[in-house]
N, C-alpha and C positions, 0 to 999 in steps of 0.2 A: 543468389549471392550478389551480393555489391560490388562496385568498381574496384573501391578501396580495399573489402577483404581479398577478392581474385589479385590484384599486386602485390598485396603483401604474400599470399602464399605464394604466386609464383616469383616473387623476389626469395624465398627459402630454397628453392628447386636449383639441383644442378643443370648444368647448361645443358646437358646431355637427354634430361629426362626431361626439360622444355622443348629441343627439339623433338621427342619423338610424341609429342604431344599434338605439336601443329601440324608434323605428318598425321598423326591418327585424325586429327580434325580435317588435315584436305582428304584425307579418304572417306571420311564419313560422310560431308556435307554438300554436298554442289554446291551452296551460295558460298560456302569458305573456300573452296578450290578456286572460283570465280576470282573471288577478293584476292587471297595469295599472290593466285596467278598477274591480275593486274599490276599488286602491287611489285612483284619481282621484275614487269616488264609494262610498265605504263606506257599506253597508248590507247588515249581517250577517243581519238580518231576512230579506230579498229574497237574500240568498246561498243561505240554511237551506231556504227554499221551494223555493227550481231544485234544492238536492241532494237534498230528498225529491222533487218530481218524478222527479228521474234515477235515484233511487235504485227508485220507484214504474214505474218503465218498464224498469229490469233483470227484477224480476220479472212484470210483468204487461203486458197488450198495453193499448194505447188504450181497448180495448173492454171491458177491467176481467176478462178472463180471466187465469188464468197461463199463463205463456209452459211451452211443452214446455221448453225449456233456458234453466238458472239461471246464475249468475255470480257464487259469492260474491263472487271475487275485486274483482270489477269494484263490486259495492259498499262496498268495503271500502277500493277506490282513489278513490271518491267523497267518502267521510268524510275519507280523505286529502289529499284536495284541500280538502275545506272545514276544515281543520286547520291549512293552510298559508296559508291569509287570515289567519291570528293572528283568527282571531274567539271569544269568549267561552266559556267551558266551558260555562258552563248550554244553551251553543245547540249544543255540540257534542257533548254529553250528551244533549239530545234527537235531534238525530241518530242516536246511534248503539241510541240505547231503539227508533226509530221501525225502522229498519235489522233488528233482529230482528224487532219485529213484522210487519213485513210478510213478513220472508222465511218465516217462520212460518207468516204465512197462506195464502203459497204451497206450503208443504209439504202443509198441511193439504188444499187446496182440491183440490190435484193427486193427494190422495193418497198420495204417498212412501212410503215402508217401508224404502227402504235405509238403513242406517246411517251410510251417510258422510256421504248429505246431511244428517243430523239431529246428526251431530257433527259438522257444519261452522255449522249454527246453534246449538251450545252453542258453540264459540269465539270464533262473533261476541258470544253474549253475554256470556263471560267476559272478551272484549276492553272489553265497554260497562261492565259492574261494575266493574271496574280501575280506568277511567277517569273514572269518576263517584263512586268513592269515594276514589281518589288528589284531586279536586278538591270535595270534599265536597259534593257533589249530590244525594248518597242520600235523604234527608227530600224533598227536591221531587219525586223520580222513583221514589218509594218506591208509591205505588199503581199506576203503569204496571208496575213489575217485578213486583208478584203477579198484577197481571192476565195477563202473559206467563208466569207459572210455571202459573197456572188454566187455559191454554189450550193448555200441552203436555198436558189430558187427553187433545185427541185425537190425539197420538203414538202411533202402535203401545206396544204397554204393557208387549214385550219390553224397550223400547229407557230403560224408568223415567227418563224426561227433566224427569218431577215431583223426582222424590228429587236427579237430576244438577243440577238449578240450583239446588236449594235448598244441595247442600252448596255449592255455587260461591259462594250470599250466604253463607253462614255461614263459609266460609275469608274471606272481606273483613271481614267482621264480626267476627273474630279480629284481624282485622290492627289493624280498626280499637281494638279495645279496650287493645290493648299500650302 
């Protein structure tokens, strides 16, 4: 169903049988209880926290180990959900700075050496630089990003993950000079 049809029918609905609709909808869905919930008590602050928590428990156990299996994807649908609050760039900018860094430290701590895992942490970064420089963030998140390109030293040093994100800022820093 389209945008267009769902307002027209719920523009025919009583007021009454719209609310018990969005109640059956936050019963049914977690992301819609999520969203309600926000939107009845916005605090994007306290949103940013539960997604680096969630985001901090994809990779890592309770107990501050890494987890044996990772999930980009799954943080990657975290950021996307905290995207879809309509909450602020700067905080979603940090999100997604924080997002590498940890999944980083999990590479690291775990040890990795395959390649996919570690070109799946340059896409998440080159997702975060996009984003931050599409909403011009760069100058505030500008010392976390070298700290993250200083700390792929301990990537396998087949995998030059120094040189790969440096050119990833200097194609933004291209973009950005046009």
């Amino acid at each position: 169903m389209s945008r267009p049809k769902l307002k027209k029918y719920l523009n025919t609905l009583p007021q009454e049988h719209l609310v018990q609709i969005i109640l059956d909808l936050y019963d049914a869905r977690k992301d819609a209880r999520e969203y309600l919930e926000f939107f009845m008590n916005p605090d994007p602050q306290a949103a940013l926290e539960k997604s680096k928590k969630e985001i901090y428990r994809n990779y890592f156990t309770p107990q501050g180990r890494p987890r044996a299996k990772m999930s980009v994807k799954a943080g990657n649908d975290i950021i996307a959900d905290f995207v879809s609050l309509d909450t602020p760039p700067e905080l979603v900018s940090d999100l997604m700075i924080y997002h590498v860094e940890v999944l980083l430290s999990r590479l690291v701590l775990r040890g990795i050496v395959r390649e996919t895992a570690w070109t799946s942490a340059l896409n998440v970064f080159r997702k975060g630089i996009e984003y931050i420089c599409a909403h011009s963030m760069r100058p505030i998140l500008e010392r976390r990003i070298e700290k993250i390109i200083d700390y792929t030293c301990h990537a396998p040093s087949y995998l030059h993950m120094n040189e790969r994100m440096n050119d990833i800022l200097n194609e933004f820093n291209y973009y950005e000079s046009e």
